[in-house]
C-alpha positions, 0 to 999 in steps of 0.5 A, a space after each residue: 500500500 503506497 503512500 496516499 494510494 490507500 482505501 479507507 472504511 468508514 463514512 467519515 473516511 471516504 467523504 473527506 477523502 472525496 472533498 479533497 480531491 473535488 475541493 471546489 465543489 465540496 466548498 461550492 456545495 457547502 456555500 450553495 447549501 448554507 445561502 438556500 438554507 437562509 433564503 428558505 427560511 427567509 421566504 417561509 418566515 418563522 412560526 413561534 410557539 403560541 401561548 395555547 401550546 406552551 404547556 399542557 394541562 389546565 393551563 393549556 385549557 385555559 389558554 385554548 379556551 381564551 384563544 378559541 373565543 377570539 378574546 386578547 387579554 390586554 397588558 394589565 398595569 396597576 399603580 400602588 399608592 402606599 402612605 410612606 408612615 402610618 399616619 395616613 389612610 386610605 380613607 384621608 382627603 390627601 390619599 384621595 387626591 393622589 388617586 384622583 390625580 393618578 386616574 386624571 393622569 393616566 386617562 390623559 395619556 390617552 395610552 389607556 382604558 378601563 381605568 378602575 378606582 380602589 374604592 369601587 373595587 375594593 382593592 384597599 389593604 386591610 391596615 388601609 395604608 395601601 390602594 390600587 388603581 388598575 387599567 389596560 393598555 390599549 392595543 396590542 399586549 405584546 408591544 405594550 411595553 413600546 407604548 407605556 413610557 408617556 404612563 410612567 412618566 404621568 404617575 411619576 409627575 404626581 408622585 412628585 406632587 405627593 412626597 408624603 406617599 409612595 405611587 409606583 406604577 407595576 403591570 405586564 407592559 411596565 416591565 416588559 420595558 423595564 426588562 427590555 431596557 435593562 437586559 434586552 443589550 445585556 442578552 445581546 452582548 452576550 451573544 455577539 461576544 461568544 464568537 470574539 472570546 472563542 476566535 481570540 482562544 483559538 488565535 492563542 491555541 494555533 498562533 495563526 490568524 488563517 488556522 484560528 479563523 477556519 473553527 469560527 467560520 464553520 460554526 457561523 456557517 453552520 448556525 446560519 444555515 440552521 437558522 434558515 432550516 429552522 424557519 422551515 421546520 417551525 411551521 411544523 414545530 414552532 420555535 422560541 428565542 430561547 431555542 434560537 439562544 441555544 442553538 447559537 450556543 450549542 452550535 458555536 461550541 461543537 462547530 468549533 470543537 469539530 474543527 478544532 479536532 480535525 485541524 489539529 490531527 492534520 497539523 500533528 500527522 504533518 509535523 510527524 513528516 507525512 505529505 499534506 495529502 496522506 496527513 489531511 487522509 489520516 485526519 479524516 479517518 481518524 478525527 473525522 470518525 471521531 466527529 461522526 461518532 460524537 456528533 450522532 451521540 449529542 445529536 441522540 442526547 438532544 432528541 431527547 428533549 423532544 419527548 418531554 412533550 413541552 414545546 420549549 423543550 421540543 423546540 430547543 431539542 430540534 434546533 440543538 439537534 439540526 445544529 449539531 448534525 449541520 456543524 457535523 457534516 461541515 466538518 467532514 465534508 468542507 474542513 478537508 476540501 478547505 484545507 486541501 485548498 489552503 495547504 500550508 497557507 493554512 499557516 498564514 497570519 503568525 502572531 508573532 508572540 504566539 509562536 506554537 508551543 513545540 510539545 514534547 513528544 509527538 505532540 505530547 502534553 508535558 503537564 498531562 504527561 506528568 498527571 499520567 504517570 501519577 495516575 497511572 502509577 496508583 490507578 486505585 487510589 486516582 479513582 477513590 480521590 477524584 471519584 470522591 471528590 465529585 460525589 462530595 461536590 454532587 452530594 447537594 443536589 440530594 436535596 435540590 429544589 426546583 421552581 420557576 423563579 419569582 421577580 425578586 428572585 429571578 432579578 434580587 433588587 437591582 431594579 425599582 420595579 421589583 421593590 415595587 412588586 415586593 412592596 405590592 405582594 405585601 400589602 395585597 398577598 398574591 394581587 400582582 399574580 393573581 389565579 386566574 379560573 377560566 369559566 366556559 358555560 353554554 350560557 354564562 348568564 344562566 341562574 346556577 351559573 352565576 350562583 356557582 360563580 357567586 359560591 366560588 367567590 365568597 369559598 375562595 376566602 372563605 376556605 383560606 385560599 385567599 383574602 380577596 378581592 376576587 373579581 369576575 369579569 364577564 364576557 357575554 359574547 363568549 359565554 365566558 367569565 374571568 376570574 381573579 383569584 389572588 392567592 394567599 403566599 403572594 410570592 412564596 410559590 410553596 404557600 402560594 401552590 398550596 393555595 392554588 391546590 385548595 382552589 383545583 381540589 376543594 373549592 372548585 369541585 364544590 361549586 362551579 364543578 356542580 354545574 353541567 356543562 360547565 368548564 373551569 380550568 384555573 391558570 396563572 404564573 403559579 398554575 402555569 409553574 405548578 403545570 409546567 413542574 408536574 409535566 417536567 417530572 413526568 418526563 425525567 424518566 424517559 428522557 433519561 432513559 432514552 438519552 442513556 440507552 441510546 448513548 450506551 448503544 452507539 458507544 457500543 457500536 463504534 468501539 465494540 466493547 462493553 465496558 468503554 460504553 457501560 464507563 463512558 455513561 458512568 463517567 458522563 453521569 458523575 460530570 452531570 451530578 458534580 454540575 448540579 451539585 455546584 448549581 445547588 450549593 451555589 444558587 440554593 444554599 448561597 455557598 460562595 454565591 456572592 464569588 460569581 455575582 449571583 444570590 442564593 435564591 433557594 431554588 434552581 430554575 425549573 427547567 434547568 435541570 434537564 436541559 443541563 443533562 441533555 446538553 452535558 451528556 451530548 457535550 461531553 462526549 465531545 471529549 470522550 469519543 475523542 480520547 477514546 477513538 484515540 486510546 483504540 487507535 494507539 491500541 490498534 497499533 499495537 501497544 499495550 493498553 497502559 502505553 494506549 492510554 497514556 499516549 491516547 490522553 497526552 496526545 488529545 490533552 492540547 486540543 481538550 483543553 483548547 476546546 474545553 477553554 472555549 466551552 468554559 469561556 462562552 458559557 462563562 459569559 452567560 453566567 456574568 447576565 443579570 439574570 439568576 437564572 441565566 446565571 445559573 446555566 452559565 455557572 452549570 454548563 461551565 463548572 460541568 465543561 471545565 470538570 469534565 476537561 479535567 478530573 473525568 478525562 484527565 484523571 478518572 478516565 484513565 485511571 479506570 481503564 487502567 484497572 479494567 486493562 485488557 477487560 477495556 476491550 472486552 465485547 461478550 461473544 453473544 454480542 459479536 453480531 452486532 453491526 461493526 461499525 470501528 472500520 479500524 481508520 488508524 494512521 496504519 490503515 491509511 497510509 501504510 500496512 496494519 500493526 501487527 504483534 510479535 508473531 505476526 498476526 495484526 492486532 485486534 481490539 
């Protein structure tokens, strides 16, 4: 077999070798694909999950109801005016004017309707301190926030007329400006400084400007052209911003990683003197298999979203999956012809004062070099410490706890607003997220109807659920009433649920339940948290068990042994505890909140938890199937398994490293947000990456597949059946005949 005459196996193998020789065309193909992806989803715009569809349960009910009668909730603003001592009521000729001043105000902006005075609704406190003057705004609810500004500069003129009372304005098109005033640059900056701070680490990592570019540019390409495929798709899943945040994420980290593994091995088989042509062959086989692998595994890990059955979850899911297979074939298909194009050029733009670090021995890693023979030297005792130390860092997420995180929680009191909501929430417990029950009947106005609507009014107070005022807003037209229950716990969403179960299961059933024909689902920010939890824990358990069987399965056909599939899974589970761990000592407990810039809030964000499990269990095979592929590919060779290892772990160490760092890097920049909960994915998916990087595969790994020695391999004869899908892509395979042991025969693993 002569230099660059070999013929290869394997998918990986043959298409790289295949854009190599038609590199014109294989680039031509990839531009062509990525600017049809664009003008597709151009031309066929995106469709966003409805509100109807976000969730199911009642909360879905109640919204299907609302959206099937053709009624659009309006943007509901309330402003608080609360004496600022304890000398002035309600009740006092001062108070009085102020909320004659603010209803005069606000009705004069001409921005509003349905202007309502506390002394006709009754929403006065009990100490009689506090009152709430309630309205809409007119127009569309989701652009409010463009429109109220002339009203919150209206209360503000009469609060300065008022020193001696507290008038704060609060509603659903208030915040959405406060919010997007304060956070919307924030998400922003975040996002478009993730692909400067990876094209910076790259820059440092290969010390040319042309090697650093190529990572970034497939994963951009990439990302594009999904997002054009998934304006496609969402018109039959709709999609989310949050699924597009994501799909920018996941995109920008694997793209980047793909590239980077591939570019190395060919930089690594050049600097080893093969010719340009038999390097870029090798580090297709090789590498390029690798990604294969990998990239179907996080590909399987994401479908696992889809079958939580929420639609955010289902629309993050496909746009993760569809980034991941795009920055897949990219990287097998264009990287090589890519590089075949640049040759040596690929060199060009060296930054002077990052010349490339000549490492020792074939590319070694001198620190991991160090790191290995220690762990290889006392394998047991590398276990029992790195595998204790993260079971300890995981031991806080015995007792984690989820939630959907309030307005003081999700943003502490870094803005007036929430002092206002928290200000609020005391006075009228639960009115700034009342409950809300959504009664359909064939005839709203009926005897019993309106009777069972009375009896659930005053069984609400009366059963301790709430303190009222419970209003009914009718809608003749629709044979439809709404009604407003605020629920006793106010912000404490534990108290608050316990109120809302009183509400669905006593109060309810009792009354409006008597009646025939009549429908009453009850919704709201605590019923849509308390559905939304119900749902998420009803999928944990598939979702975990297809993501690992399905991880299991393809580890075991692309290395065909038992024990690197049944260790890879329990290796990925320990990185994904000692993640929540750290989320649950750091943002439930307050353990060193305070070093990242975050609170201890008391709860970890409902969603949270799942998602960091899909995403870190599809990630962090990245590195596994990695240095795994490269272990087997030292063994195929024919060392033994201890010299595999050690060769196979300080040969990747660079190139995990770099990758890792600009994982840690990118996510880190999500953890710096405003936002708790953003922290919180931040922080989580980072800490997992740089553990992940570290103590898994640079410590645990190796010590564990230096125990098992041979038994690594190990493959029960029952199973040989299976679909082979190794192709033995060594560098031997490729560019010369295959290792052979001391009596000749070739070597197997």
């Amino acid at each position: 077999m002569g230099n660059g005459e070999a013929r290869v196996r394997g998918l990986a193998a043959r298409a790289g070798g295949w854009s190599a020789r038609h590199r014109w065309a294989a680039v031509g193909i990839w531009v062509l694909f990525v600017v049809l992806a664009m003008g597709l989803g151009s031309a066929a715009g995106r469709v966003d999950v409805k509100d109807s569809d976000q969730l199911k349960g009642e909360t879905h009910t109640a919204a299907t109801i609302i959206e099937d009668a053709g009624i659009d909730e309006p943007a509901g603003e309330t402003v608080l005016i609360q004496a600022r001592g304890s000398g002035l009521k309600a009740t006092d000729a001062e108070f009085r004017d102020a909320v004659t001043a603010v209803i005069r105000a606000v009705e004069g902006t001409g921005r509003v309707t349905h202007v309502t005075s506390p002394y006709d609704t009754k929403t006065i406190s009990k100490d009689g301190r506090s009152a709430l003057v309630q309205f809409d705004m007119r127009g569309e609810p989701d652009t409010a926030g463009e429109r109220v500004e002339p009203v919150l500069k209206a209360v503000e003129g009469v609060q300065k007329d008022h020193a001696s009372l507290r008038i704060e304005e609060i509603g659903s098109a208030s915040m959405m400006k406060t919010f997007a005033d304060a956070f919307g640059d924030d998400f922003k900056k975040a996002e478009y400084s993730a692909v400067p701070v990876a094209f910076g680490i790259l820059l440092i990592a290969f010390g040319a400007l042309v090697a650093a570019l190529l990572p970034v540019a497939l994963a951009i390409t990439a990302i594009m052209a999904t997002m054009g495929l998934m304006g496609v798709v969402s018109h039959v899943v709709p999609m989310t911003d949050a699924a597009n945040s994501v799909m920018l994420l996941v995109g920008l980290a694997v793209g980047v990683d793909y590239c980077l593994f591939y570019l190395r091995r060919e930089r690594e088989e050049r600097e080893a003197g093969r010719d340009a042509q038999t390097a870029l062959r090798i580090a297709a086989a090789t590498s390029g298999r690798a990604i294969v692998v990998s990239g179907v595994t996080v590909c399987v890990a994401m479908a696992g979203m889809l079958f939580t059955g929420l639609a955010e979850f289902e629309a993050m899911g496909l746009a993760s999956l569809v980034v991941v297979a795009v920055a897949m074939v990219g990287s097998v298909t264009v990287l090589p012809a890519l590089l075949s194009l640049l040759g040596e050029r690929v060199e060009k733009g060296r930054i002077p004062f990052l010349r490339r670090r000549k490492q020792g021995g074939n590319g070694e890693s001198r620190f991991w070099t160090a790191v290995l023979r220690r762990v290889l030297a006392k394998p047991v005792v590398s276990v029992v410490v790195a595998a204790g130390a993260l079971l300890a860092v995981a031991a806080p997420a015995v007792g984690m706890k989820t939630q959907n995180l309030t307005l003081d929680q999700e943003f502490g009191d870094s803005l007036p607003i929430v002092q206002t909501y928290n200000r609020l929430n005391e006075a009228f417990p639960g009115g700034s997220d009342p409950a809300q029950v959504i009664v359909k009947a064939d005839d709203i106005n009926a005897p019993e109807v309106r009777s069972a609507l009375a009896d659930f009014r005053e069984r609400a107070v009366s059963s301790g659920a709430s303190r009222g005022p419970v209003e009914i807003e009718l809608h003749d037209a629709q044979n439809l009433a709404v009604v407003s229950v605020p629920l006793v716990g106010g912000s404490d969403l534990d108290k608050a649920g316990a109120s809302l179960d009183k509400l669905r299961d006593d109060v309810r059933p009792a009354t409006l339940g008597e009646v025939d024909g009549v429908e009453a689902p009850i919704t709201g920010q605590v019923a849509g948290s308390k559905d939304f939890n119900d749902q998420l824990a009803g999928a944990v358990v598939p979702v975990f068990a297809f993501v690992v069987v399905f991880a299991f399965a393809l580890m075991l056909l692309s290395f065909r042994s038992l024990t690197i599939a049944a260790t890879s899974i329990v290796l990925n589970l320990l990185s994904v505890g000692a993640a929540y761990g750290i989320l649950v000592a750091v943002f439930q407990h307050g353990w060193g909140a305070s070093l990242v810039g975050a609170e201890g809030v008391g709860a970890i964000i409902t969603w949270l938890p799942l998602f960091l499990f899909v995403i870190l269990f599809g990630l962090s095979m990245d590195y596994h199937v990695f240095v795994v592929s490269r272990i087997r590919e030292a063994r195929l060779r024919g060392l033994d398994t201890e010299d595999a290892i050690r060769h196979g772990v300080v040969t990747t160490a660079g190139v995990v490293t770099s990758a890792a760092v600009i994982m840690v890097a990118v996510f880190a920049i999500f953890g710096t947000l405003s936002m708790q909960s953003m922290k919180q994915m931040g922080v989580g998916l980072a800490a997992a990456v740089l553990i992940d990087a570290t103590i898994i595969r640079g410590v645990l790994l190796p010590a564990v597949m230096a125990l098992l020695g041979e038994r690594n391999w190990y493959l029960p004869k029952w199973l040989h059946r299976l679909p082979d899908l190794t192709h033995d892509e060594t560098p031997q395979a490729v560019a010369g005949p295959a290792a052979r042991d001391d009596e000749g025969e070739p070597v197997r693993v």
